[in-house]
C-alpha positions in Angstrom: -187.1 43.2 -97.2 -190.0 43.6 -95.0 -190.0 43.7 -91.4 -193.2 41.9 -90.5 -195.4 40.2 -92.4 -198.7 38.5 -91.5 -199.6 35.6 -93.9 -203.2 34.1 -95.0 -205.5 36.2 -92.3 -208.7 38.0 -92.4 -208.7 41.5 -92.7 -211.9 43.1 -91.1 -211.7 47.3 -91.3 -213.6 48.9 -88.7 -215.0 51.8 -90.4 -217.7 51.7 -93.1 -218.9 49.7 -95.3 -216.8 47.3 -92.6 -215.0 45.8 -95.6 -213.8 42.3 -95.0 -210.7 40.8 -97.1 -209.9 37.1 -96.7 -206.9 35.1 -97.4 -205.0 38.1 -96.8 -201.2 39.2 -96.3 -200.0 42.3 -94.8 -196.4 43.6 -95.1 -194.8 46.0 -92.5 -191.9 47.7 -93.3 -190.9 50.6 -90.0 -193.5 52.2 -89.3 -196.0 51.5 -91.7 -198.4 49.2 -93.7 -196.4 48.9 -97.4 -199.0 46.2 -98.7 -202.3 44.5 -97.1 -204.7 42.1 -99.8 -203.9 39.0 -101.3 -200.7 37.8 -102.5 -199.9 41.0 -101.3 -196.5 39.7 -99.3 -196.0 37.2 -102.9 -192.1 36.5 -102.6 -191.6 39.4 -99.7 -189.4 37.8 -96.8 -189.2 39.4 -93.7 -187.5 38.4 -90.3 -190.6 38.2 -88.6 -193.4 36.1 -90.3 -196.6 35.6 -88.8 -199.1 32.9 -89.8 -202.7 34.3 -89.8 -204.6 31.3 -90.7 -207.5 31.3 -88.5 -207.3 35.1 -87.3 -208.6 38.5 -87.7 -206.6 41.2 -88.0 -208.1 45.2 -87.7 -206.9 48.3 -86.8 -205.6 49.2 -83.5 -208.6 50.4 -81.5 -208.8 54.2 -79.9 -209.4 55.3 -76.5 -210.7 58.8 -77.2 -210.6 59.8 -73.5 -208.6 58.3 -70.6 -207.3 59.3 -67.1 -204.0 57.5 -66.8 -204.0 59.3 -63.2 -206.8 56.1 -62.4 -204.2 53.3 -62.9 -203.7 52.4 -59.5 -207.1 53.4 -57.9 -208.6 49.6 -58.6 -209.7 48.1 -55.9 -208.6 51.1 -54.0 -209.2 50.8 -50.2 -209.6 54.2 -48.4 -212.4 55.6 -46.0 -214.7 57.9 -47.0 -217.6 59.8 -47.0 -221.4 60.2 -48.2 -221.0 59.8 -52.3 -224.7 60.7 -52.7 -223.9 62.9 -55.6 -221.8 63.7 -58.6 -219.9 66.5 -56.5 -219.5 64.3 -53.6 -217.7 61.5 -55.7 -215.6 63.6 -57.1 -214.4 64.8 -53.5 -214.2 62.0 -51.7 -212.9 59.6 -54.3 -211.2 61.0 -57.1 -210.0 64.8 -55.9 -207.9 62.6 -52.8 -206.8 59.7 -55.1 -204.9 62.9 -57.6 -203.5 64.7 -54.7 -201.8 61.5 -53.5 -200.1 61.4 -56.4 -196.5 62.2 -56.8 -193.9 61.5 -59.2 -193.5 57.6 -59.1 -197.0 56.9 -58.7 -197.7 59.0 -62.1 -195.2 56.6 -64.2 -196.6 53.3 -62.8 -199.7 54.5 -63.3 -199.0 55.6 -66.7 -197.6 52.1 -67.0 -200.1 50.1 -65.8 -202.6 52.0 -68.1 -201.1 51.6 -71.1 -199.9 47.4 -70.2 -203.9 47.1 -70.0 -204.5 49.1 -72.9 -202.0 47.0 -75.2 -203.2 43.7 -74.0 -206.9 45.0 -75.1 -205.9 45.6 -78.8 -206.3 49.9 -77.8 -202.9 50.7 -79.8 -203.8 54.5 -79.1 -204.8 56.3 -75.4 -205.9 59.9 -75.2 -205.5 60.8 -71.2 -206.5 63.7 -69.2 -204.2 63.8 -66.3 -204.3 65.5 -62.6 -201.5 65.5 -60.0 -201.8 68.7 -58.4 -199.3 67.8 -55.7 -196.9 67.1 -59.0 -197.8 69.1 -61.7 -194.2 70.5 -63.2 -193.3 67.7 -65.6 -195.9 65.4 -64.9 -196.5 65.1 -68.8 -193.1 64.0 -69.0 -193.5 61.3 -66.6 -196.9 60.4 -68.2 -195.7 60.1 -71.7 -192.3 58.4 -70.4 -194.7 55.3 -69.3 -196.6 55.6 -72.4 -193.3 55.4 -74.8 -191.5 53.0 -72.3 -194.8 50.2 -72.6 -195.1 51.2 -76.3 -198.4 52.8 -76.6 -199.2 55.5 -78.6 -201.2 59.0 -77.0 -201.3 62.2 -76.2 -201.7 63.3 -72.9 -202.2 67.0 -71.1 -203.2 68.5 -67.7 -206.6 69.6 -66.1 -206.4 73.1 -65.6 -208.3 73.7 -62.5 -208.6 76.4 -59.6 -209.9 73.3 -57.2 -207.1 73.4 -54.8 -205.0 76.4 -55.0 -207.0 79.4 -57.0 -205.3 81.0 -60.0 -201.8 80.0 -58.9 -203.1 75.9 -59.7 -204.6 77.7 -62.5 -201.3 79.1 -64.0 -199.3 75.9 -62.6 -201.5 74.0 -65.0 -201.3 76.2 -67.8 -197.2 76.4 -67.7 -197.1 72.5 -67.8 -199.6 72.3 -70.5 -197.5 74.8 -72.3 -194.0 73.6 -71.7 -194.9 69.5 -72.4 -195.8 70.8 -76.3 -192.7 72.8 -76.1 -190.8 70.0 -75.3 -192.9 67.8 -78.1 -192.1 70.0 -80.3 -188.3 70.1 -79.4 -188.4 66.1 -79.8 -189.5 66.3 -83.1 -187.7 69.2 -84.6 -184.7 66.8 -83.5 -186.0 63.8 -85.6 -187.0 61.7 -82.9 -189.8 59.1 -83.0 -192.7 60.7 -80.9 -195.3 58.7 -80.0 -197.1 60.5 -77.4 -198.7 64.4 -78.3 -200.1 67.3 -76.4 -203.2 68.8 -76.0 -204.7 71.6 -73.8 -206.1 69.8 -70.7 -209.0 71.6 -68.6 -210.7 70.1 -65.7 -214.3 71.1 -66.1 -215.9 74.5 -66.7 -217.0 74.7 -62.8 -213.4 74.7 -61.8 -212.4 77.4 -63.9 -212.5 80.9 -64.0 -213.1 83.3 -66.8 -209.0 84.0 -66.4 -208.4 80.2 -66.8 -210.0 79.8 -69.8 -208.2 83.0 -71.3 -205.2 81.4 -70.4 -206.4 77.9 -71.8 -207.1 80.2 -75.1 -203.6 81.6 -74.9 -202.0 77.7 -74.7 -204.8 76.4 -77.8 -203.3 79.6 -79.7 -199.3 79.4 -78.9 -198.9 75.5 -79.1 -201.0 74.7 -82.1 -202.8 71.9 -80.2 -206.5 71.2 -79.1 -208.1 71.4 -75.9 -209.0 68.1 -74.3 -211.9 69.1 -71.5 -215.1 67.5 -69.2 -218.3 69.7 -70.7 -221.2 68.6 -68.3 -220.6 65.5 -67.3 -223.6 66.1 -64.3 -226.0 68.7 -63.8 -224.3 70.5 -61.8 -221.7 72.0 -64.4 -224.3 73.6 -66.6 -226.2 75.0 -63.2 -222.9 76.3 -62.3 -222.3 78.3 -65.5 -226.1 79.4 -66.0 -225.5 80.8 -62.0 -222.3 82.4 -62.2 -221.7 83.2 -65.9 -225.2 83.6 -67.2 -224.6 81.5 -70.0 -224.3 77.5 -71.4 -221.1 75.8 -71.0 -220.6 75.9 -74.8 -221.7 79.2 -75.7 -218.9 80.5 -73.0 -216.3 78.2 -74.3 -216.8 79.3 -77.7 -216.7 83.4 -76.5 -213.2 82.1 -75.5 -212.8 80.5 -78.9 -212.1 77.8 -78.1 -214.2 75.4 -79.9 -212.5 74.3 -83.2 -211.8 70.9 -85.5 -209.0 70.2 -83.0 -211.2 70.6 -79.8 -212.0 67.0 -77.4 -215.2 67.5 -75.4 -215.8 65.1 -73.2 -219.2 63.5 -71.7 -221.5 66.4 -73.1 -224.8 64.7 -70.9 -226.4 67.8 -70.1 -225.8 69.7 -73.1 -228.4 71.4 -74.9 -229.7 70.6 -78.4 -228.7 74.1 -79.2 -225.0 73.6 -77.8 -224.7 70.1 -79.7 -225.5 72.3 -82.7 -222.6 74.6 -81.7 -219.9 72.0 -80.7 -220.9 70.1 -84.5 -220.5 73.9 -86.5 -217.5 74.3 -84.9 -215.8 70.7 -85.7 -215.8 69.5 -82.1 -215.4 65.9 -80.9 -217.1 64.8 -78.4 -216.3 61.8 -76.4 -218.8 59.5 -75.2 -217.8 57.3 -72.0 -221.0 55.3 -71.5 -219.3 53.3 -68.4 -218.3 55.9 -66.1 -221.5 57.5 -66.9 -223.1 54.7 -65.4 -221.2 54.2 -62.8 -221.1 58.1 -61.5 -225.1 57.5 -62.0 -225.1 61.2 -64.0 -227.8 60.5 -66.6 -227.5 59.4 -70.2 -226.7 61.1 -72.9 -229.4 61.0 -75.4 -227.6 63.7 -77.8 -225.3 60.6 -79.0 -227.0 59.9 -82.4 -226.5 63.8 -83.1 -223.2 64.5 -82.5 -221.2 64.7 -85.7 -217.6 63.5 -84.4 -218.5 61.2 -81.6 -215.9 59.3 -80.5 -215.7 56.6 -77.6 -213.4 56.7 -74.1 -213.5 54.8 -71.1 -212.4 58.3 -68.6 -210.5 56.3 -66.8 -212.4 53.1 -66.6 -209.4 51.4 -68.2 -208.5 51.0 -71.8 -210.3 48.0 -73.4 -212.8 49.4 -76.1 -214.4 46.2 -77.2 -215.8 46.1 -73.3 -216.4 50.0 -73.7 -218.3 49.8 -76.8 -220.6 46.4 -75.9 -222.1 48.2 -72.5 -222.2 51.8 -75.0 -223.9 49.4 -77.4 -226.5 47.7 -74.9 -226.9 50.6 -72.6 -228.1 52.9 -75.7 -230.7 50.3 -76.6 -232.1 50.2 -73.2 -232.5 53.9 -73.3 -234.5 53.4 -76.5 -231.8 55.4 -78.6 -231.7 54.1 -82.9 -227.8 53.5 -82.9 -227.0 50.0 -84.0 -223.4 48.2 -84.0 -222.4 49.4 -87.0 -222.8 52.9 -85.7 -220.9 52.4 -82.4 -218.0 50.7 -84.3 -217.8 53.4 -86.9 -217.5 56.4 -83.3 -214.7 53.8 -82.2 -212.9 54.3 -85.7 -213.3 57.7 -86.0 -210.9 57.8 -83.0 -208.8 57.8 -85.6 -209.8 61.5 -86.9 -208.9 62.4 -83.7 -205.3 60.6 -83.8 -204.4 62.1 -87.1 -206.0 65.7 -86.0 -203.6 65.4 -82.5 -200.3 64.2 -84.4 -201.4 66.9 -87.2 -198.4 65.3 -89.2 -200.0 63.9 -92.6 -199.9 60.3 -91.5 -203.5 58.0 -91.4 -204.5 55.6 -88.9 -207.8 53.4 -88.8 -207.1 51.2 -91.8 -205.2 48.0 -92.3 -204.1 48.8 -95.6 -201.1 50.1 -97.8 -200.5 53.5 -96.7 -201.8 53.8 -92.7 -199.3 53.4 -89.5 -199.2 49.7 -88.7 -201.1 50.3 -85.4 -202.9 46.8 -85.6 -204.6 43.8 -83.4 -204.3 40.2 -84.5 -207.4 38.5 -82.9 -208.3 34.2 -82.9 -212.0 34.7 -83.1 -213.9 31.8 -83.8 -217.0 32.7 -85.8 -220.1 30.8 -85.7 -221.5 32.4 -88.1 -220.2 33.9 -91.7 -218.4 36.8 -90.9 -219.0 39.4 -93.8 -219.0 42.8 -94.2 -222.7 43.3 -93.5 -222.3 42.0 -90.5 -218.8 42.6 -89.1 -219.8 45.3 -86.7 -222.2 42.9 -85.4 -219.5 40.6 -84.4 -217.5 43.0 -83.0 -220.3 44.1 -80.8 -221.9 40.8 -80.1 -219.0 38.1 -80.3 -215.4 40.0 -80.3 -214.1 40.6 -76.8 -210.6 41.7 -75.9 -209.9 38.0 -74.6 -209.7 37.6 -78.2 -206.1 39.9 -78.7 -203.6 37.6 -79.7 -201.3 39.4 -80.9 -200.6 44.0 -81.0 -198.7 45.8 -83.1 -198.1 49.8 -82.9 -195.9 51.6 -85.1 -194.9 48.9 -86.4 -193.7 47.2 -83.8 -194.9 43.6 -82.1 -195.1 44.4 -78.5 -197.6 41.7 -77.4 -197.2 38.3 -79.1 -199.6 35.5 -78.5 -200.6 37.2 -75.0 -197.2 37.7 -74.2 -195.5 41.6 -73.7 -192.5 40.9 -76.0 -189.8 43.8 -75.0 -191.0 44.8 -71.6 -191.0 42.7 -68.6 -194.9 43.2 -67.5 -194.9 40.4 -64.7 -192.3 42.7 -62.7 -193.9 45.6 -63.5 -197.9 44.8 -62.0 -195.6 43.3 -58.6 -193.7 46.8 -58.8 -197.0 48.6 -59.1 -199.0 46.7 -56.2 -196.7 48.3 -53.8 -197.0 52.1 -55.1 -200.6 51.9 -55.1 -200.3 50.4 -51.8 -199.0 53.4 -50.4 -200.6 55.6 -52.5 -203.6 54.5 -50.7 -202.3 55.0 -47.8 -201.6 58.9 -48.6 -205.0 59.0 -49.8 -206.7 57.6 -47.0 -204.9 60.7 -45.0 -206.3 63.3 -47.2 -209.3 65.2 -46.1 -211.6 66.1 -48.7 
């Protein structure tokens, strides 16, 4: 017997050639996706039967880059001072906002960031985290919200020297290094992990040659990837022409640590040669075309060459349908040949990145026999003939994250027709508005 099964939908994969499968069944059993095509659930019973007459069912969409430490900053209400460049965000804004932070305020953040993320159809969150007033088990507490809400991730912490020198530095790096630890533990006892680790780094400006030998040391000792900012503005790639005499990627790689596990992030200001670097070396870069907006840092006109481009909101929450229209529209306006097709197929490959981080032999991005049921049930109305020629299209153009019905990850059904199913989300967002009430207030206090 089965454990779900989803009856008479439209299967629509997100990857090319975008194939499209009506009249389909799909059959869950644990974890995974035992069947998906028609008559594929042909005298299969299951407790929980779902009738997907009408809908569209793909795979689970993938936020390649996240900052769960964000969750309770919107709307945020704090004075500050002149934001009249990157730097200057950074330190009046965000910089206070992470030192506020302490242990309670990480987990409703974490959360609140992964409730969003679930609603949105995102079954998967990669986060970047910072909470240098609460950095000893603070990857604990992240992936404890993740697991609790039912999301799956992987999470890590910025090493940084922004606050405290080398001693933040090695703070970071011992965190880093005992959350895999830990991961590892979890799994070596047969537990279910859903949430990973990776080697976080804040940005090459806020670390030191002795960081990054350390961030080598963690890559090399844990097994995992590192998950780090590369030029986001200007000023990151000034900084390391000034005060290392070399590009950003050229002095990550003398550190090796550019490999097929390795998350870049941003990239805007790279160089042609240092996009040929990151590709050689296997790299992914993330591409987050919302915050770049917003931050006003220039666009990244290296997206059409970068060979493992993959999509993230950092921080600008976790619906990927939103992400990828303004990624979509904003590349045409900078004149750039990407079409839908090739900003759904960087969403999918999200799912390289998934299966690279959990390094375990199992395969997401596909709803079809074989792959992790990490899935989104969506009642789109088509206009127009929905077809594999032109599915991306509709995802771009039509789809929107209004249209989630219904989320499944690891095979479980934790949202059912726009309802959280095992976790009482109401109480949670009321919880929440008081933490980030004070929060606030602790930021407000901070001087940057």
């Amino acid at each position: 017997m089965a454990d779900i099964i989803i009856r008479n939908a439209m299967i629509m994969q997100t990857e090319p050639p975008f194939e499209i499968t009506e009249c389909a069944d799909i059959v869950i059993e644990g974890s995974m996706i035992t069947a998906a095509g028609k008559g594929a659930a042909a005298g299969i019973s299951a407790p929980k039967e779902i009738d997907g007459t009408g809908r569209i069912v793909i795979p689970g969409n993938v936020c390649a880059h996240h900052h769960y430490y964000s969750g309770l900053s919107r709307g945020m209400l704090i004075s500050s001072g002149p934001q009249t460049d990157f730097i200057q965000v950074l330190k009046e804004w965000w910089w206070r906002l992470d030192r506020a932070l302490d242990e309670e305020a990480v987990y409703y953040s974490s959360l609140i960031c992964s409730l969003d993320a679930i609603a949105a159809g995102t079954t998967t969150c990669i986060d970047h985290h910072a909470s240098p007033s609460f950095i000893g088990n603070s990857l604990s507490v992240i992936a404890k919200g993740m697991e609790d809400a039912g999301v799956r991730g992987a999470t890590c912490f910025e090493i940084t020297d922004r606050n405290r020198g080398m001693d933040e530095i090695r703070e970071g790096y011992e965190e880093n290094v005992r959350f895999a630890s830990e991961v590892d533990g979890r799994k070596a006892r047969g537990e279910n992990v859903l949430v990973e680790a990776m080697i976080g780094g804040h940005a090459p400006f806020t670390i030191p040659d002795e960081g990054l030998a350390l961030m080598a040391d963690a890559v090399k000792s844990t097994g995992r990837g590192m998950h780090l900012h590369v030029a986001e503005d200007k000023y990151d790639q000034v900084w390391s022409h000034h005060f290392h005499g070399d590009d950003i990627i050229k002095r990550l790689d003398r550190f090796s640590l550019l490999d097929e596990k390795t998350l870049l992030v941003h990239g805007v200001h790279l160089s042609s040669e240092e996009i040929s670097l990151l590709n050689d070396r296997g790299c992914f870069l993330a591409h987050n075309a919302r915050s770049n907006m917003n931050n006003n840092i220039g666009y990244n006109h290296h997206v059409p060459d970068v060979k493992k481009l993959v999509i993230g909101t950092d921080g600008c929450g976790g619906d990927m349908f939103e992400e990828l229209k303004l990624a979509f529209f904003k590349h045409k306006d900078e004149g750039g040949p990407f079409w839908p097709s090739d900003f759904v197929a960087a969403l999918n490959r999200g799912n390289r990145l998934v299966e690279s981080v959990f390094n375990n032999g199992s395969r997401w991005g596909k709803v079809e026999k074989g792959y992790k049921a990490d899935i989104a049930i969506l009642s789109y109305n088509a206009p127009t003939p929905v077809v594999s020629a032109n599915a991306a299209t509709h995802f771009v153009w039509g789809m929107s994250s209004g249209n989630v019905e219904s989320t499944i990850i690891d095979g479980k059904l934790l949202y059912e027709n726009r309802r959280f199913t095992a976790i009482d989300a109401d109480r949670i967002y009321k919880e929440a508005q008081c933490v980030a009430k004070r929060v606030w207030e602790r930021t407000d206090r901070i001087k940057a």
